[in-house]
N, C-alpha and C positions, 0 to 999 in steps of 0.2 A: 261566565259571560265572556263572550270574544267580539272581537270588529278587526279590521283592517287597521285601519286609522282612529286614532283619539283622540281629540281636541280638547284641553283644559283652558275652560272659560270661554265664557261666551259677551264678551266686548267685542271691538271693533276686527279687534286682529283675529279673534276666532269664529265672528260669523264670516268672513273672507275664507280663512283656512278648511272649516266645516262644508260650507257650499260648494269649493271648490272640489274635495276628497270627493264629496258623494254625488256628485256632476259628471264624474271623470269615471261612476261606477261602482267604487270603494264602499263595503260598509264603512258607515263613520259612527263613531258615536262622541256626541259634545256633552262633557261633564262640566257644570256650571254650578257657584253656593247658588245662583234664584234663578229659575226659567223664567220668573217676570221681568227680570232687569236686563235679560237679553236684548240689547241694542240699547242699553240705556247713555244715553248724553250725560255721565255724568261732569263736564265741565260746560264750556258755552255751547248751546245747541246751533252750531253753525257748521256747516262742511265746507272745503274748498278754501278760497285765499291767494293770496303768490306764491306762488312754485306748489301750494297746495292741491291748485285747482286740476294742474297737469297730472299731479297724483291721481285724482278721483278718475280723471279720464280716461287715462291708461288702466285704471281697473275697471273700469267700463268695456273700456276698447278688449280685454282677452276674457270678457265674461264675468267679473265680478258683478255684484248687487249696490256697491255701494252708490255709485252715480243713481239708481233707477229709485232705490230707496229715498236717494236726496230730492230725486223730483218730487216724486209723490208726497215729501212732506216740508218741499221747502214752502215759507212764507213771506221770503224775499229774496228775489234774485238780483247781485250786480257784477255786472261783467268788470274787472279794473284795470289799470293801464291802460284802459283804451284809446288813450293818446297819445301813448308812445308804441313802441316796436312789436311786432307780432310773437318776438320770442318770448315777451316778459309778460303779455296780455295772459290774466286769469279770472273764473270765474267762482263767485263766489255764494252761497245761498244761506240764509239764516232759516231755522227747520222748527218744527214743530214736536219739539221732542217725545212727546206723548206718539203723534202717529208716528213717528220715524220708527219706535221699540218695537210698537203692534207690527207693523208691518215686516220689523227683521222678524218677528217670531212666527207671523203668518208665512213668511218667506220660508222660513226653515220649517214648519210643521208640515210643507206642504213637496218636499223635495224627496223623491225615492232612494232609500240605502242609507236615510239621515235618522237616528235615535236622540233623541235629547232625554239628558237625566240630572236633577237634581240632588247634588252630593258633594262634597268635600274630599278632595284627593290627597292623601294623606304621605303619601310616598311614592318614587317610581320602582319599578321594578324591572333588572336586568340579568345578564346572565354574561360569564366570560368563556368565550371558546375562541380556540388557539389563538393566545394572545391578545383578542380584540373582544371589545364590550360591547356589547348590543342588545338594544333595551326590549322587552316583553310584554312591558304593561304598567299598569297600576293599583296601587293598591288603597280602597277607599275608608274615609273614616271609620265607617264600621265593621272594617277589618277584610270585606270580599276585594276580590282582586278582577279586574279584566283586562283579559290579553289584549296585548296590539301589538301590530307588525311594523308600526308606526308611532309615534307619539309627538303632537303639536301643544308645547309648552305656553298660552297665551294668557299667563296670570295678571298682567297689566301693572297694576300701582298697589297689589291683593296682599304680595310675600314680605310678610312680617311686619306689616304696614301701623303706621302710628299715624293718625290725627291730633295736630294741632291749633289751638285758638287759646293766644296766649299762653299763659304756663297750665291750661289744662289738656290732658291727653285720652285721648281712645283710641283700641284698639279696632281698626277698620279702615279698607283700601278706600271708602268713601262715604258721605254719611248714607247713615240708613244700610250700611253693608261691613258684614264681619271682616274677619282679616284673615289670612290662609298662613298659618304658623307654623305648621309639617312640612309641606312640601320646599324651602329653601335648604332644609335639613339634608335633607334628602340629594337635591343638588349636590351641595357641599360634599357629600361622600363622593360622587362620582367626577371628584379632585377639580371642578367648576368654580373657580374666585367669585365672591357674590362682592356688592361695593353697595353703597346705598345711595338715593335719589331723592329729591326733592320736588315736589309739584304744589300748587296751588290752587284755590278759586276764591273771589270774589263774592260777597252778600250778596243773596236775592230781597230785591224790594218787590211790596205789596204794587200794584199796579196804581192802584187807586189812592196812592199816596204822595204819588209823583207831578210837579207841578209843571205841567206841559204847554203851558203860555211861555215859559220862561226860557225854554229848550231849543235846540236849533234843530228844525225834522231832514231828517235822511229818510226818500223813498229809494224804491226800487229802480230794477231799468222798466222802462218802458214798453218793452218787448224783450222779455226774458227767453232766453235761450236753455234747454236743457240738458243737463249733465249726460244722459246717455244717452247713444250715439243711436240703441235700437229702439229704443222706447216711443212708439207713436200713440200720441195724447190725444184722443179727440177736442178734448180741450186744455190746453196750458197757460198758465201752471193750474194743477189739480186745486188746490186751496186758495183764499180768501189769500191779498197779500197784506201785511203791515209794515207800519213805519216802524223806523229806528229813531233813537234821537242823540244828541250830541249835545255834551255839557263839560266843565273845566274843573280842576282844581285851582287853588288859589292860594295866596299865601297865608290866610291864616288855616286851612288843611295842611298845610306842611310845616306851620307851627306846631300842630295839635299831633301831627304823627313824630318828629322832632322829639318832643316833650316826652315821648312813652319807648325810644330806640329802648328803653334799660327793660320795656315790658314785653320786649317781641323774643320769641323764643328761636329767633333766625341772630339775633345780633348778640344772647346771652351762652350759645353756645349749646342750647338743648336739642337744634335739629342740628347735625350733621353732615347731610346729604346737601349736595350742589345742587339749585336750581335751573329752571333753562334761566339764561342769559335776557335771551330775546324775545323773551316774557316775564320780566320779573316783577318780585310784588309791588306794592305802592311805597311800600317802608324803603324798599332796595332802590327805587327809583329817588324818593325823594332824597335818600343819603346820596347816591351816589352824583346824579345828577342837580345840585345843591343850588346850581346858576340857574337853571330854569323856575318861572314865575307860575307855571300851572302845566296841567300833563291834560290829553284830551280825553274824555271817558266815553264811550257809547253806552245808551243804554239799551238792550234788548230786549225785546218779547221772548217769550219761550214756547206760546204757542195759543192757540185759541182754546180758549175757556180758562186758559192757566193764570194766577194771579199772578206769577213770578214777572219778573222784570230783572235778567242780567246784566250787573254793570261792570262793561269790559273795558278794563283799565286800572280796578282797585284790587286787586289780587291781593289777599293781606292773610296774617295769620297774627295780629294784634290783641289784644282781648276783644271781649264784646262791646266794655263801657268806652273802648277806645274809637272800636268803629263805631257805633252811634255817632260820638261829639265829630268826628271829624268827616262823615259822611252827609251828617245834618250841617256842615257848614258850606257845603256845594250850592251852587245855584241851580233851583228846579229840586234840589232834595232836603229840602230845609224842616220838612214834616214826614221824611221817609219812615215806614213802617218796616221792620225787618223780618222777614218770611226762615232767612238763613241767615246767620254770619258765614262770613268766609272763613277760611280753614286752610292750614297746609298738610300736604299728606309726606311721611317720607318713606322708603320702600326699598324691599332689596332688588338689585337688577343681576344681568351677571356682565362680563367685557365682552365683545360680541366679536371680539377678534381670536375665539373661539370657537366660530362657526366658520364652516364654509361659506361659498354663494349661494346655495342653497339652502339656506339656513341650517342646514344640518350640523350637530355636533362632530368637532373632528375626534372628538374623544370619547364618545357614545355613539354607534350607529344607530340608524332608526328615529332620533330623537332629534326635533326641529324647536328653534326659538322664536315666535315672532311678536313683535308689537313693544309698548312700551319698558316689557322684561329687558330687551335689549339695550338701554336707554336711549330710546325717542321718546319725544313728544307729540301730542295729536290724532286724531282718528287719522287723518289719513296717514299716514307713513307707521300707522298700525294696521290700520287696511292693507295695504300694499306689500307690507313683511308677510300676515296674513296669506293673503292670495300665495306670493312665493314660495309660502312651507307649507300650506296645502299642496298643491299642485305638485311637489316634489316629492311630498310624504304618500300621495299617491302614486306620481311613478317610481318611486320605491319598492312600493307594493307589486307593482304591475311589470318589476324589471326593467325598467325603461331608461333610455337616456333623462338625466337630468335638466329639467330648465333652469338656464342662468341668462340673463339680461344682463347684456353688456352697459357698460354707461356711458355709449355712444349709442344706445337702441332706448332709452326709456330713464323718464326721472327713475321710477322703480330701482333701474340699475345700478343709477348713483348712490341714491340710499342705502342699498346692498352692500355695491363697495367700500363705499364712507365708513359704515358700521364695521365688517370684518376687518379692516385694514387701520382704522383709526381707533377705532374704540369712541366711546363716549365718554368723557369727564362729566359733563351736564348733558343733560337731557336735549338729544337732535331737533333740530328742523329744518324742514328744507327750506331752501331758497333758490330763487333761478341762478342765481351766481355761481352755484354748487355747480352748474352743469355746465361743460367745457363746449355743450355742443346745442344748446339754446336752441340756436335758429332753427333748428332742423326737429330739434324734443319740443314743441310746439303742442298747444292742447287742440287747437284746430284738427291738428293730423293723427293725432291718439292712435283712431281708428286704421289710421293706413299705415303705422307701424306693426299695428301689435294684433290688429283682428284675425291673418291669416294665421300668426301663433295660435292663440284663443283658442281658435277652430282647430287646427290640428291638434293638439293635445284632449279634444277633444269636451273641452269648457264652456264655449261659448258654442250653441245650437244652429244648427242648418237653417232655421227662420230668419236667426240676429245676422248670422254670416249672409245670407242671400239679402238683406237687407243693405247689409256694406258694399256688398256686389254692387246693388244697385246704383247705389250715392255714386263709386265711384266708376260708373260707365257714363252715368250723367255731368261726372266734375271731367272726364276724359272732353264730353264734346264741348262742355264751357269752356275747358281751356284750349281745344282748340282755335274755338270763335276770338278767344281774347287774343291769342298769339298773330292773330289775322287782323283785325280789328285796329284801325284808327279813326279817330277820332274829328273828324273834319268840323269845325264849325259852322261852314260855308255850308255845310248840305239842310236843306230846310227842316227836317225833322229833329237835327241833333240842336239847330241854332233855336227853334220854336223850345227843343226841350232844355236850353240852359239860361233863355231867357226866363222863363218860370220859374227857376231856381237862382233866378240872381248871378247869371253869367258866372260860373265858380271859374277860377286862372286855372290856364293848360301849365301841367309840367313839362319837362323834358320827355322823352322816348325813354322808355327803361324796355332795353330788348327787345325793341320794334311796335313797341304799344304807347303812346302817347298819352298820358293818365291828367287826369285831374287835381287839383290841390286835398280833394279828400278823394283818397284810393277808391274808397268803395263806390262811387261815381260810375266809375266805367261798368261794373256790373249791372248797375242801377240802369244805365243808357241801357244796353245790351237787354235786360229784362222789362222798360218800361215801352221802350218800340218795339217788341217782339222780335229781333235778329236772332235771340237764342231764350227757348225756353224750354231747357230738360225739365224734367217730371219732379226732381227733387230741389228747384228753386226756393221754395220755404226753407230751407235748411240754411240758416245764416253763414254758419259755421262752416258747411259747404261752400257756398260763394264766395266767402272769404281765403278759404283754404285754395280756390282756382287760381285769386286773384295774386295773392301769395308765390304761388309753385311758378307764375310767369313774371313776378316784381322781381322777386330773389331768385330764380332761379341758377346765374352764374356764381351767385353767394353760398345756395346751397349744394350744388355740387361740388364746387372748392373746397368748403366744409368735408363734404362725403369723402372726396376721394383723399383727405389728410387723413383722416379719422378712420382707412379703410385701411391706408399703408399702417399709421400706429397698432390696430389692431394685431395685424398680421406678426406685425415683430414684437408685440409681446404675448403670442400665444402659446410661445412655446411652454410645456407643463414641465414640473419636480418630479421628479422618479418620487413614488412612493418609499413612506420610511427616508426621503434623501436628508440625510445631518449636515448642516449649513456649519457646525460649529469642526467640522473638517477641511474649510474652505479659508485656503491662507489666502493671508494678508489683512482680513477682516478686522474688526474693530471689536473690543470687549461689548460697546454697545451697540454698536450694529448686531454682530452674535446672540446679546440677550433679545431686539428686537423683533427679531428671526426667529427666537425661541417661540416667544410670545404668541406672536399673527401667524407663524408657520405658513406665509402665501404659497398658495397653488401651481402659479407661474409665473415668469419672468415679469409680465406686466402688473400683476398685483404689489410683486415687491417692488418694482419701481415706483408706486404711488402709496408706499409707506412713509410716516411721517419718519423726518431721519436719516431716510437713505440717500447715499448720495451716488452718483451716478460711476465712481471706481467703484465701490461695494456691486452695486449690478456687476458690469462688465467684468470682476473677479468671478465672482456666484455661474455666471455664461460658461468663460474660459474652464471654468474647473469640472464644469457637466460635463463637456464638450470632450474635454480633457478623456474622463471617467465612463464614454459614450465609447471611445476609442480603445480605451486599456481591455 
């Protein structure tokens, strides 16, 4: 058996990767232990978040599934930050885990060039010609082998993976799923450092055990907005929505978890592996943070018909008899029934500052890493790895220039960078802060960064693309109207229309447009008197996005034209094969850091941790030197 491309595993990162290869044309075939558990949530069934949400969107925006997948199965949507600045505003949807799986697996049954197969991959298989390695295939647990021209590594939390709950242990990346024990092996030969990783979740409670008078309810927005950008709903959102609810610890839960530090197998020394930071369990929380009186917990739905009830905030890997006493002492869980305990998983990963931008191995051609392997955390910024080592393991295939997303063009690209250049000690996540270029990486404009890529690579369909067309011939004439447009209150239509809203206070003029104390106002005039009504005015996101491109306007071209000069001066590339450890004046550890990350070009080395800015400007003069000789 042969494909082009071959995808191991099918999580988050490898239905991005899979879709993407056999969209682009590519035979693909995705090797997975269960074709049922493709797409399965197995932590909180939520997508999106802060700096999350920009994630989903941007793989929206060049053609991925995962925003459309989210619509169709979210069960509550909420926009956040909505009170503060457009850079940091994300959106968020809790999902119905059940339809979210069905729907990646009907998504992918139904994609031409796409094979799914059921099987354990047991080894890779490569080959060395003159001098350089370049992988060939795989080899399955029962001993057949299939070629590929490509190979997308997306084993997740799978390699060599231990579960824990308390001092008991299993072998499997999650419950109800085995553990993949060959293939790190196999890694390791092809002189790959593996490190190990730490993750978690949280008990599922019975629904009907939870006492919901005593709770504080979190709905939805009001007018949920949807993740992707071509997806037209006759009606939205597709499903039934549900609440959330909100509940505390207190001090005798951090008595009760206090009491048992000597029974967690995180504080006695049996897991190993760093956990994320910026998710840590209940046990890590209540040691570390010792001054705090209570921690806030959400509790979630998991979806309709499901009895689960995820509560986000107790991530623990304590015993069983532990989490009962100390989850029964919460207010609203005082009779909880327990469906799961929580459990910690640990896993091998490998340093990802052994890939290119492309995800590609610098030391195996052919061969792409994406998703949690690399250490992140999170569907998306497994999604998003995903799509990028699809999409490259394709034009691999196809001969083609490679895609790399700079990280002044897309969170995606941050994330990229972050990982090859930093590496992960704990498991990643994004955050808007990561991104030097915010105002402009915007989830609003997803689409008007990254659609016309999409299309050109050939990912995102002439339907999706002439759909973006459109939005953006209709946000062209909004914004013209709004760059003309003041706001008079003397004129009798605008004075009739803000006395019905309670006379809102005019701001100042920002670039010739005189706005009102809430921004979104002046659209609202402009579409409730008819002055301007393009055809794609339902599209919130849209409106906003007008309103935007003519507030900041001088903010974001400042922005652009910094970010366009930095570009330029650190594109310059390394000669292939170029030995940094020939380049005087250098530092023993500058030297070994160079070893390590091998950066691409001038600007990637400059945004290594460590470097200082004589190490650059030596590393410049010595090329330059060496350009000349």
């Amino acid at each position: 058996m042969q494909c082009d491309v071959l995808v191991i595993g099918g999580g988050h990162a490898g239905i991005e990767a899979a879709h993407a290869a056999a969209r682009m044309g590519l035979q693909t075939t995705l090797v997975t232990l269960s074709l049922s558990r493709v797409g399965f949530m197995s932590c909180n069934p939520a997508m999106g978040g802060l700096a999350k949400g920009q994630l989903v969107k941007e793989i929206d925006a060049l053609g991925g599934v995962m925003g459309r997948l989210t619509d169709q199965s979210g069960i509550q949507f909420r926009r956040l930050n909505t009170s503060k600045g457009p850079a940091v505003r994300s959106s968020r949807a809790q999902c119905d885990k059940r339809v979210y799986s069905e729907n990646a697996q009907k998504t992918l049954s139904s994609i031409p060039h796409l094979n799914r197969l059921e099987a354990e991959v047991s080894s890779l298989v490569w080959k060395n010609e003159n001098g350089r390695t370049r992988i060939s295939g795989v080899r399955l647990g029962n001993g057949s082998e299939i070629l590929a021209r490509s190979v997308v590594i997306t084993s997740g939390t799978f390699m060599r993976a231990l579960m824990f709950t308390g001092f008991d242990t299993e072998a499997g990346g999650r419950a109800g799923d085995q553990s993949s024990n060959q293939l790190s092996d196999s890694i390791e030969q092809l002189g790959i450092k593996l490190k190990r990783l730490k993750t978690g979740t949280p008990p599922r409670l019975h629904k009907n055990s939870i006492n919901y008078k005593q709770l504080e309810r979190q709905g939805g927005d009001e007018k949920p907005i949807p993740f992707s950008f071509y997806q037209r709903l006759e009606r939205f959102p597709y499903l039934e929505q549900m609440d959330c609810f909100i509940t505390y610890t207190n001090k005798q839960t951090h008595e009760i978890i206090e009491e048992n530090f000597n029974r967690s197998p995180m504080f006695t020394g049996m897991i190993q592996g760093l956990g994320p930071r910026y998710c840590p369990s209940i046990e890590d929380k209540v040691k570390k943070f010792s001054d705090k009186d209570r921690h806030q917990l959400y509790l979630e739905p998991e979806g309709h018909g499901v009895d689960e009830i995820y509560v986000n905030g107790i991530s623990t890997s304590l015993p069983r008899d532990v989490q009962e006493k100390f989850v029964r002492s919460i207010v609203g869980l005082e009779s909880a029934e327990f469906i799961r305990f929580g459990y910690a998983v640990e896993y091998d990963a490998i340093d990802a500052r052994v890939l290119k931008a492309t995800l590609e191995s610098k030391d195996c051609e052919g061969l792409y890493f994406a998703g949690q392997v690399n250490g992140t955390s999170g569907y998306e910024e497994a999604g998003a790895q995903g799509l990028v080592a699809g999409i490259n393991a394709a034009l691999k295939c196809l001969e083609q220039d490679p895609f790399v997303l700079d990280r002044t063009e897309g969170y995606i690209g941050v994330l990229v960078d972050d990982l090859i250049l930093k590496g992960a000690d704990e498991p990643y996540r994004m955050f808007t802060s990561r991104a030097e270029n915010r105002l402009h990486l915007r989830e609003d404009n997803a689409d008007v960064r990254l659609a016309s890529m999409g299309h050109r690579i050939g990912l995102l369909n002439d339907s999706d693309y002439a759909l973006f067309e459109k939005k953006m011939s209709a946000i062209s004439k909004v914004n013209e109207s709004l760059r003309t447009f003041y706001l008079y209150p003397s004129d009798e239509k605008v004075s009739a229309w803000l006395s019905e809203r309670g006379n809102p206070v005019l701001r100042d003029r920002v670039d010739g447009v005189q706005f009102l104390k809430r921004p979104e106002v002046n659209l609202a005039v402009l579409r409730d008197l008819g002055w301007v009504s393009p055809e794609e005015a339902e599209n919130e996101l849209g409106w906003e996005e007008s309103e935007i491109q003519v507030k900041y306007d001088g903010y974001i071209r400042r922005d652009q034209d910094l970010f366009e000069g930095v570009k330029k001066s650190e594109a310059l590339k390394f000669p292939a094969g170029f030995d940094f450890d020939q380049v005087p004046g250098l530092s023993t550890e500058i030297k070994s850091r160079l070893r390590v990350t091998r950066p691409e070009t001038v600007g990637q080395m400059s945004r290594m941790t460590g470097m200082t800015p004589a190490a650059v400007a030596n590393v410049v003069i010595y090329m330059k030197m060496q350009d000349r000789a």
